[in-house]
FIGUFI-624678 format. One record per residue (C-alpha): residue in three letters; x, y, z; residue number from 1. Coordinates in nm, 2 decimals. Layout:
REM FIGUFI-624678
<r:ALA	xx:X	yy:Y	zz:Z	k:NUM> .
...
***
This chain:
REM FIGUFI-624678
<r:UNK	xx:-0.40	yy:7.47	zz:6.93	k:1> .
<r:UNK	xx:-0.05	yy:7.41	zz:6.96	k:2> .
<r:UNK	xx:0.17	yy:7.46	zz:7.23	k:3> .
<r:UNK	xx:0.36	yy:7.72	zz:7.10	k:4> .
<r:UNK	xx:0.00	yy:7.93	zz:7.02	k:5> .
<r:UNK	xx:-0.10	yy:7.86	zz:7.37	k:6> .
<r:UNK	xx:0.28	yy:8.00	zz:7.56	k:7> .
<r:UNK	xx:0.20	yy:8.28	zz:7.30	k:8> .
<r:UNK	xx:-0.10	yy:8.35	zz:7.46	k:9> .
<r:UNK	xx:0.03	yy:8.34	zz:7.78	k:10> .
<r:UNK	xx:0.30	yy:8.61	zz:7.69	k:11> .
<r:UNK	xx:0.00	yy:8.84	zz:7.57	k:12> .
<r:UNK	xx:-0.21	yy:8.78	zz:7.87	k:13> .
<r:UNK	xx:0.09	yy:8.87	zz:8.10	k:14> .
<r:UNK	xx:0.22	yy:9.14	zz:7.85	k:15> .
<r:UNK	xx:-0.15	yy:9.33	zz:7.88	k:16> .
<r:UNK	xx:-0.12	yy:9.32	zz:8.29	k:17> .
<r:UNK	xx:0.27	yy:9.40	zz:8.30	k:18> .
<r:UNK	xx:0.51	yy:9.68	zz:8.23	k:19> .
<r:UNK	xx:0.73	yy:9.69	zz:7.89	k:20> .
<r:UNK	xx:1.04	yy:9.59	zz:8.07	k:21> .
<r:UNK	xx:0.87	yy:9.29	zz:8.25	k:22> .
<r:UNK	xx:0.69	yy:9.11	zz:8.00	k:23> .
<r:UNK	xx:1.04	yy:9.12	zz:7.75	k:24> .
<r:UNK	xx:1.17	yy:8.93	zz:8.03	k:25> .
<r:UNK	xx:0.89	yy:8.69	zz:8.05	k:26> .
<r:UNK	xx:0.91	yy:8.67	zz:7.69	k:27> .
<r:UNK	xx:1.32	yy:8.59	zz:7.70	k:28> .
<r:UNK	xx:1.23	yy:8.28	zz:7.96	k:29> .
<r:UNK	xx:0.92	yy:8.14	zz:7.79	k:30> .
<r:UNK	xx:1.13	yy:8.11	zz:7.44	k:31> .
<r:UNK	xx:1.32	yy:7.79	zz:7.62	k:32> .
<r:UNK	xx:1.02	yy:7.64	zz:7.65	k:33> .
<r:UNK	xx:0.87	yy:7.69	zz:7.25	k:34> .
<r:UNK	xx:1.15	yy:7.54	zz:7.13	k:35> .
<r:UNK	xx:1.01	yy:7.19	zz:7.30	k:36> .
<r:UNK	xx:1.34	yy:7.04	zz:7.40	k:37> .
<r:UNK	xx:1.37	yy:6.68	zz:7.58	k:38> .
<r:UNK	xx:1.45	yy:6.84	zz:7.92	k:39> .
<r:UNK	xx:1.48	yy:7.27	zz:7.92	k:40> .
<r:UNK	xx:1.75	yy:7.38	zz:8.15	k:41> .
<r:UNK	xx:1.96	yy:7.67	zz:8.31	k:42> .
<r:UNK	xx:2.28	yy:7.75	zz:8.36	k:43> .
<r:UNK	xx:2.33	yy:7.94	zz:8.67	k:44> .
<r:UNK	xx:2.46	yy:8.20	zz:8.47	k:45> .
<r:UNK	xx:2.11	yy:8.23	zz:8.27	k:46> .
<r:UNK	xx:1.91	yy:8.21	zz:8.62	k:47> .
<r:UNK	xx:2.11	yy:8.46	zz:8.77	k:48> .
<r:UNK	xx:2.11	yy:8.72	zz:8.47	k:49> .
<r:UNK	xx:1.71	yy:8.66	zz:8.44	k:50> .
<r:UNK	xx:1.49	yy:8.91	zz:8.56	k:51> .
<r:UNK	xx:1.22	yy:8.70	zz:8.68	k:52> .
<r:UNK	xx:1.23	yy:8.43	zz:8.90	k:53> .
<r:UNK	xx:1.21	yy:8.11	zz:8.74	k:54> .
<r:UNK	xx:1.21	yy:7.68	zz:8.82	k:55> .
<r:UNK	xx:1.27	yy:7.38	zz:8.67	k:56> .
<r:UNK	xx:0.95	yy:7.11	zz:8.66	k:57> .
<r:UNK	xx:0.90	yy:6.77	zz:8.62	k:58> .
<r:UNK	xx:0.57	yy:6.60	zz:8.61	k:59> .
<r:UNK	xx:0.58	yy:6.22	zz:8.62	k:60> .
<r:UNK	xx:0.81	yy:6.10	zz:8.36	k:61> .
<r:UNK	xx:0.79	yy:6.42	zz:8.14	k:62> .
<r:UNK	xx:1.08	yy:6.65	zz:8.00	k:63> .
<r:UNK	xx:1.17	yy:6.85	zz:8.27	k:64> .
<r:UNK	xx:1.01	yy:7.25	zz:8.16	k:65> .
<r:UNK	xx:1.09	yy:7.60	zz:8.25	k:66> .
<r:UNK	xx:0.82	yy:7.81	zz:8.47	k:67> .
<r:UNK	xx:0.82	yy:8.17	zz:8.50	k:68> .
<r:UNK	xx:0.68	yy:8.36	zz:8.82	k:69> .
<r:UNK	xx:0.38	yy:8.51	zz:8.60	k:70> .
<r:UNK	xx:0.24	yy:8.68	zz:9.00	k:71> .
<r:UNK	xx:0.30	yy:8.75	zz:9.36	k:72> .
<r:UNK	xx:-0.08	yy:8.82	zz:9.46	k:73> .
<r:UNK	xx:-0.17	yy:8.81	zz:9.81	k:74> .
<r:UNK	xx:0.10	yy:8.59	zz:9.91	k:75> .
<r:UNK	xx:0.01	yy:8.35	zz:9.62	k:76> .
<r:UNK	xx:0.30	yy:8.29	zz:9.35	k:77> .
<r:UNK	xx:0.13	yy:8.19	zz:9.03	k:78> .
<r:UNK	xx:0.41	yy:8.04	zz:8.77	k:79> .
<r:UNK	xx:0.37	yy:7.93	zz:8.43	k:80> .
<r:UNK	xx:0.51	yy:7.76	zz:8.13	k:81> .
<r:UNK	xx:0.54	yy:7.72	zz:7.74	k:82> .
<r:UNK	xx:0.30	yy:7.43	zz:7.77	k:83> .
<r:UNK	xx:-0.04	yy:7.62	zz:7.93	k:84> .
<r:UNK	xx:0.01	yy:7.50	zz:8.27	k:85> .
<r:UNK	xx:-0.01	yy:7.70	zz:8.59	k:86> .
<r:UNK	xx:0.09	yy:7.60	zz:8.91	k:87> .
<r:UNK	xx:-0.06	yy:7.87	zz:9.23	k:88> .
<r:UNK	xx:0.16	yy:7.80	zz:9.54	k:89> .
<r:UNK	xx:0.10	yy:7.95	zz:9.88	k:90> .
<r:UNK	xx:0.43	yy:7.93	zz:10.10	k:91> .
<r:UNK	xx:0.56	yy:7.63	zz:9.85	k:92> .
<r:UNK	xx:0.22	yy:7.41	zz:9.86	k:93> .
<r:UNK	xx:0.06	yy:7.40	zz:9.52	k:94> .
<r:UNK	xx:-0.33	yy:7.47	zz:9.63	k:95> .
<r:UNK	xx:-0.39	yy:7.54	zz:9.26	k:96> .
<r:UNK	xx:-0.37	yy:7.40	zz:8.95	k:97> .
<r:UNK	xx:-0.48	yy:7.47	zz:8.54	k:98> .
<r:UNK	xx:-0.39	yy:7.33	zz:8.21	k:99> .
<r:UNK	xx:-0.33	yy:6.99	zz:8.37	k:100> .
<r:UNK	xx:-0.54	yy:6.70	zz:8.27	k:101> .
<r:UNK	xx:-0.73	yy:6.68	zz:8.58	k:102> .
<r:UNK	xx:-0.69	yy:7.05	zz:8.77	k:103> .
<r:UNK	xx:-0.68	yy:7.12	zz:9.19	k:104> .
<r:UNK	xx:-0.94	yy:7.38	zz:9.20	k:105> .
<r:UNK	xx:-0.94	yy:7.45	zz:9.55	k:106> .
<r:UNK	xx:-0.71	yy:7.34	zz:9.87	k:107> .
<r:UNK	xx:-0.92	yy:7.44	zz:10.26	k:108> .
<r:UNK	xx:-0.77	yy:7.53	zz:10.55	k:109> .
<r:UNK	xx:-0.45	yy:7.64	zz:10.44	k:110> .
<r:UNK	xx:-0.41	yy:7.87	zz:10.75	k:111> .
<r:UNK	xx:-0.34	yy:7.56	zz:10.94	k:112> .
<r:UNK	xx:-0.06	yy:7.40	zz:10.68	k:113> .
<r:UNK	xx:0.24	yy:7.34	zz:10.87	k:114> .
<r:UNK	xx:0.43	yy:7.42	zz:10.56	k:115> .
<r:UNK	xx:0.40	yy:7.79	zz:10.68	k:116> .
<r:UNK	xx:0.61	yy:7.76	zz:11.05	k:117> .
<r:UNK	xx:0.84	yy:7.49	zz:10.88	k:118> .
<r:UNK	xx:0.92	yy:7.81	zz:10.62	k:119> .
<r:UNK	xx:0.90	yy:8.06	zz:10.86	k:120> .
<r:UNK	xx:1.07	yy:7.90	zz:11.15	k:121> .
<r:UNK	xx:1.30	yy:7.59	zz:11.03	k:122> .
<r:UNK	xx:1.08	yy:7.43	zz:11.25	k:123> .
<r:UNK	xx:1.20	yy:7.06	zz:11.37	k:124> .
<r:UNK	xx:0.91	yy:6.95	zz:11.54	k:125> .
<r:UNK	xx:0.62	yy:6.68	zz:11.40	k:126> .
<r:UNK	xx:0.31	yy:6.82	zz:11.32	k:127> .
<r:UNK	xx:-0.06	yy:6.75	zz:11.19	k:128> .
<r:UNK	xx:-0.32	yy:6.92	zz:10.93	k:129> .
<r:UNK	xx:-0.64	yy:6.81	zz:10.82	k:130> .
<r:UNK	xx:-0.80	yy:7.01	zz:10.49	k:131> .
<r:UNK	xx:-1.02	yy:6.94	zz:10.19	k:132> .
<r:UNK	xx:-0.95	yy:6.96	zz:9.82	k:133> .
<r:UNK	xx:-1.20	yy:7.04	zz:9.53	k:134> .
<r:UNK	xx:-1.11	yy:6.90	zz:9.20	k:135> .
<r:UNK	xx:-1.24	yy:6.95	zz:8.84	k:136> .
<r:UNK	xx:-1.48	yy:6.72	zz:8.65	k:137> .
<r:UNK	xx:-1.68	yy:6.81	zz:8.96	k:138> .
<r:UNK	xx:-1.53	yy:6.63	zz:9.27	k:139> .
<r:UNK	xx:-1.54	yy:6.85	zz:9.55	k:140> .
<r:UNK	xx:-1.46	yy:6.77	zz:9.97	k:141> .
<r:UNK	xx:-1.20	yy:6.53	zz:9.93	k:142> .
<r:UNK	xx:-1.07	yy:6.50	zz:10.32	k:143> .
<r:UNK	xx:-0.68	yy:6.48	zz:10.36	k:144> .
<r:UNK	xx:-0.48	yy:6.43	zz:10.66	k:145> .
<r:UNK	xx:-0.11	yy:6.55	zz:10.67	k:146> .
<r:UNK	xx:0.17	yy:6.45	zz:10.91	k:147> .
<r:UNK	xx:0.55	yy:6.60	zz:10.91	k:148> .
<r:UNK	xx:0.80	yy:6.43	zz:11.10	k:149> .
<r:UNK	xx:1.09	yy:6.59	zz:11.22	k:150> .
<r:UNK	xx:1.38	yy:6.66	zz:10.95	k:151> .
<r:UNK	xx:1.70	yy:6.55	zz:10.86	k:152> .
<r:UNK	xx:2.02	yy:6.72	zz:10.73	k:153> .
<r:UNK	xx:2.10	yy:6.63	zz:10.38	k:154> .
<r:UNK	xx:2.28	yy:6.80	zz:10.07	k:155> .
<r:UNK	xx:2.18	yy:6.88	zz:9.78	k:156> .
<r:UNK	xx:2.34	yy:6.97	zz:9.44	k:157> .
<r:UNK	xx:2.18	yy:7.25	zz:9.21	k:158> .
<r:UNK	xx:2.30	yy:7.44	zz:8.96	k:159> .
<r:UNK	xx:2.61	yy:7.27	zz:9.03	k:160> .
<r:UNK	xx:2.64	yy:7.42	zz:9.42	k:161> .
<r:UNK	xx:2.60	yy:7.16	zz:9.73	k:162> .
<r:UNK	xx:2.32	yy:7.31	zz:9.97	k:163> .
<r:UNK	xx:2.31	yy:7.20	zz:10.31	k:164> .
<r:UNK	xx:1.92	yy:7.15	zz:10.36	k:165> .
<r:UNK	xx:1.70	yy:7.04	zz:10.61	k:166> .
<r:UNK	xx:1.45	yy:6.73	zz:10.39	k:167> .
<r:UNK	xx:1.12	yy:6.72	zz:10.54	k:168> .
<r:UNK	xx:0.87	yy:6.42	zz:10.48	k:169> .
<r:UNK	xx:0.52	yy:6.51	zz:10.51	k:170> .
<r:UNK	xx:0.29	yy:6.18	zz:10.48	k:171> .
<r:UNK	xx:-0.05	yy:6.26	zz:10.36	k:172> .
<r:UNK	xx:-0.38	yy:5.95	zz:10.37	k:173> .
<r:UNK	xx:-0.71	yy:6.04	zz:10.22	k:174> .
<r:UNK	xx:-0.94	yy:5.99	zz:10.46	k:175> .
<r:UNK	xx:-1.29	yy:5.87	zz:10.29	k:176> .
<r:UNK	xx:-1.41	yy:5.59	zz:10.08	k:177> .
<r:UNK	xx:-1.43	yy:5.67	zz:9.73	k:178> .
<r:UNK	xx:-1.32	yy:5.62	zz:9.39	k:179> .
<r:UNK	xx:-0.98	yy:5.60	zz:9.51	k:180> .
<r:UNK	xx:-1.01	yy:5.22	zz:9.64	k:181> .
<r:UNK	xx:-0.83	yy:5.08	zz:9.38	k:182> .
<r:UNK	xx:-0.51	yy:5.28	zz:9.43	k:183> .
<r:UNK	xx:-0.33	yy:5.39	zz:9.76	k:184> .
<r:UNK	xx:-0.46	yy:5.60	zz:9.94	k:185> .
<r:UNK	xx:-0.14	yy:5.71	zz:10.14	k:186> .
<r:UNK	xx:0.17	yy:5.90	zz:9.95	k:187> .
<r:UNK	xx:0.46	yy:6.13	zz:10.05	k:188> .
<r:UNK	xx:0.55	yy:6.51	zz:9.98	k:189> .
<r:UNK	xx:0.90	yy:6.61	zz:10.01	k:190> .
<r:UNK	xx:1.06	yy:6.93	zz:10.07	k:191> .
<r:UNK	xx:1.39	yy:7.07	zz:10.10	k:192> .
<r:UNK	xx:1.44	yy:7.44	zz:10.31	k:193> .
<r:UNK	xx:1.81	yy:7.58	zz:10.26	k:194> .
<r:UNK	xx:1.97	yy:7.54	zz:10.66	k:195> .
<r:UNK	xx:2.12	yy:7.91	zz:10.65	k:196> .
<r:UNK	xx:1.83	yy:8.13	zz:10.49	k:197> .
<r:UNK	xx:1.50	yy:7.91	zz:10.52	k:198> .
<r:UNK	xx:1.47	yy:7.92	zz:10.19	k:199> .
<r:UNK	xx:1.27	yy:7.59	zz:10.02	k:200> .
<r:UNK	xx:1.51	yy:7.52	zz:9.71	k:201> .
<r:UNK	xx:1.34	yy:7.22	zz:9.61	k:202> .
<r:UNK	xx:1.02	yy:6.98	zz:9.64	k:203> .
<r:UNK	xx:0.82	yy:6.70	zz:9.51	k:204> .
<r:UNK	xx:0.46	yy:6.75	zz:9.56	k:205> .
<r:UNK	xx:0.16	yy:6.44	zz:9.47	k:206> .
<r:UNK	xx:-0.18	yy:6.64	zz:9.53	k:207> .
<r:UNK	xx:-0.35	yy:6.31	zz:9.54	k:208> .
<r:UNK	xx:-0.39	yy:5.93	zz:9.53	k:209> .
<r:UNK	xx:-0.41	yy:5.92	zz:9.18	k:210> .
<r:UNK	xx:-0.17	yy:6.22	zz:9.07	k:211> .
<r:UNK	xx:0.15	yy:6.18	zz:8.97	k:212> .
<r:UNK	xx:0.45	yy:6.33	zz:9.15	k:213> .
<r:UNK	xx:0.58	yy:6.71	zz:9.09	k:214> .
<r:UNK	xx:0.95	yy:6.79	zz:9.13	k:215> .
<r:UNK	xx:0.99	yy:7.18	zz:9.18	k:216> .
<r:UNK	xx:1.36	yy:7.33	zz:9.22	k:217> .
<r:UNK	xx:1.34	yy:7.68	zz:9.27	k:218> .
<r:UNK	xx:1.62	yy:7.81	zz:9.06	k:219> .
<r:UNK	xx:1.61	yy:8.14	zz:9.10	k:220> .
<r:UNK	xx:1.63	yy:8.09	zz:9.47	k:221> .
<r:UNK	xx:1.97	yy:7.86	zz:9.45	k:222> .
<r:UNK	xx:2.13	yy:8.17	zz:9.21	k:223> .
<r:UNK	xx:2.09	yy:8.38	zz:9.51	k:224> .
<r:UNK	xx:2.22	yy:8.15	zz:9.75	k:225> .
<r:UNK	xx:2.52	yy:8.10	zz:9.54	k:226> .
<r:UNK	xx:2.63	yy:8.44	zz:9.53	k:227> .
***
């Protein structure tokens, strides 16, 4: 199947569960990502004239993509792209994963993240989360400790606009003996909220030892910031 048949499939899936209006919008996004460019990209003219929310997405050392908010379901944003990948994020975390080669099937305890006050409160104090995360190919219980230290001021430019943010680091360590020997077992997240609104504009997430980093900037978000 190719990846234009799959984004196709996509449009039809959300096109059966959507108004008319809606899925010609997700249609008008998705199209940036059939024509398979080197890097897909918005102006902020286009993001701001869209009528979904969209971001920009880089996985490892891949051509950056386009992903459309496909659902808002019980505070779970589920986004997808030309390329049959979803990413499910709860308060910016991704605690769900499909169409990648090795998929996050299930993320515990996220009542507890600290990603939750930091976005609800621009909160500058350190914090601590333990959780477990289920994986396909049948790994399941993998323990994970999280620390954030407190932020620091830094700007950003996106979409061509500087953004006065407060970057968080959150350190995460797996915490059993496993498979994972070989590689390290301690890695970094990164997120960046917007110092006036809260907002998270941007972050690059690594869901475990052996994935590869994420880079999420939340385009739609910036537009409305800008204006």
């Amino acid at each position: 199947m190719t990846i234009k048949t799959i984004a196709f499939a996509i449009f039809v899936a959300i096109a059966t569960t959507s108004c008319s209006g809606t899925y010609h919008a997700y249609y008008d996004t998705l199209k940036i990502a059939f024509s398979e460019p080197k890097d897909a990209a918005m102006t902020l003219a286009q993001v701001a004239e869209s009528k979904i929310d969209v971001m920009s997405v880089q996985r490892g050392d891949r051509p950056k993509a386009i992903m459309a908010l496909a659902y808002l379901e019980n505070g779970r944003h589920k986004w997808v792209s030309g390329d049959n990948a979803m990413f499910v994020m709860e308060q910016g975390r991704v605690v769900r994963t499909l169409g990648l080669n090795k998929d996050l099937l299930y993320l515990g305890n996220s009542q507890e993240d600290p990603l939750k006050r930091i976005a609800s409160s621009a909160s500058k104090n350190s914090s601590q989360w333990r959780y477990t995360t289920d994986w396909s190919g049948d790994e399941y219980g993998h323990p994970i400790e999280s620390r954030f230290t407190a932020p620091e001021n830094e700007t950003l430019t996106l979409l061509s606009k500087p953004i006065q943010t407060y970057h968080y680091v959150e350190t995460l360590s797996y915490q059993a003996p496993s498979d994972y020997l070989r590689f390290n077992q301690s890695w970094q997240n990164h997120y960046w909220f917007d110092q006036k609104t809260g907002a998270l504009v941007k972050s690059i997430q690594t869901l475990s030892p052996i994935s590869e980093p994420v880079e999420f900037v939340y385009l739609s978000r910036i537009a409305r910031l800008a204006h």
